[in-house]
C-alpha positions as CSV (number, residue, x, y, z in Angstrom):
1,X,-8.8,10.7,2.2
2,X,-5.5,11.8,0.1
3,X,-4.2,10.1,-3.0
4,X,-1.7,7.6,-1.2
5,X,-4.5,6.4,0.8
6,X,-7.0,5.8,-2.3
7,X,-4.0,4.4,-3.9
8,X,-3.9,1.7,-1.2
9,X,-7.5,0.8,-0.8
10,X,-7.3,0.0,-5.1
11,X,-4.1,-2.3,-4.2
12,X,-6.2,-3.9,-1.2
13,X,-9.0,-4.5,-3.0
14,X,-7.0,-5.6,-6.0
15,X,-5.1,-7.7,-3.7
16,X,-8.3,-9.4,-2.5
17,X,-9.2,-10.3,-5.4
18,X,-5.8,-11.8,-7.3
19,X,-5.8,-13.7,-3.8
20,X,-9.4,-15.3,-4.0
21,X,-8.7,-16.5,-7.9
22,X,-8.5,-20.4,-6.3
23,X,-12.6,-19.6,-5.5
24,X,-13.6,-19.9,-9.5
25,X,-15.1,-18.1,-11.7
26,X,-15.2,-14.5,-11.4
27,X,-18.5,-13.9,-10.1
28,X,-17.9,-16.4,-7.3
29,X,-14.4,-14.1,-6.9
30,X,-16.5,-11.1,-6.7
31,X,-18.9,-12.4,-4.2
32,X,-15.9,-12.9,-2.1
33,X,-14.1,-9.8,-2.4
34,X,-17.5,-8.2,-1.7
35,X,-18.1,-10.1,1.5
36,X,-14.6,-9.4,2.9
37,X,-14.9,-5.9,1.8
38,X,-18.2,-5.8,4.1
39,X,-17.2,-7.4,6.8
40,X,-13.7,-6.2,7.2
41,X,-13.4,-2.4,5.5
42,X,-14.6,0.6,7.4
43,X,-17.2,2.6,5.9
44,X,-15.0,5.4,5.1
45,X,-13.4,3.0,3.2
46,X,-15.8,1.1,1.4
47,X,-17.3,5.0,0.7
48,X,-13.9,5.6,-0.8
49,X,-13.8,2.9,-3.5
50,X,-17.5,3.0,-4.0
51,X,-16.8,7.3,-5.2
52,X,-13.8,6.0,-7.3
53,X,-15.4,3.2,-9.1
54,X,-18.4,5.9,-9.6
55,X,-15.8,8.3,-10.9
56,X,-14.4,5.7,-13.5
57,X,-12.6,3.1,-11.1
58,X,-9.8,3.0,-14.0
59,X,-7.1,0.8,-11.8
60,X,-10.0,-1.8,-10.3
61,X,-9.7,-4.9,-11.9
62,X,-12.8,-5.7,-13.0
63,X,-13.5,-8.4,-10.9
64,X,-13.1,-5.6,-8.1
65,X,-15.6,-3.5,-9.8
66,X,-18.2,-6.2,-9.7
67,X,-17.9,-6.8,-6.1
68,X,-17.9,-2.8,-5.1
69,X,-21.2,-2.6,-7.3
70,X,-22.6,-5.3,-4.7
71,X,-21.7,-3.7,-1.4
């Protein structure tokens, strides 16, 4: 997967999160982002941000971080 498309998953999953805020607190946010990330991402793609946050994950927020940790 190149750059552009790495970039996008990170805004996605980013995205996902600043979108679930309304849930609560963040571990409630990060169950959700995780449950729509396992249910709608393809495992290429949950693969993909699972290898970045592993290499450092730098642009997750960490909210995003959390829920990749429990796919």
């Amino acid at each position: 997967m190149g750059s552009h498309q790495l970039a996008s998953l990170i805004r996605m999953a980013n995205q996902i999160a600043d979108n679930n805020r309304h849930v609560g607190d963040d571990t409630a946010v990060a169950q959700v982002v995780s449950s729509h990330l396992s249910r709608f991402w393809a495992r290429s793609m949950k693969e993909q941000i699972r290898e970045y946050l592993q290499a450092g994950g730098e642009e997750l927020h960490p909210v995003v971080k959390q829920a990749v940790q429990q796919l």
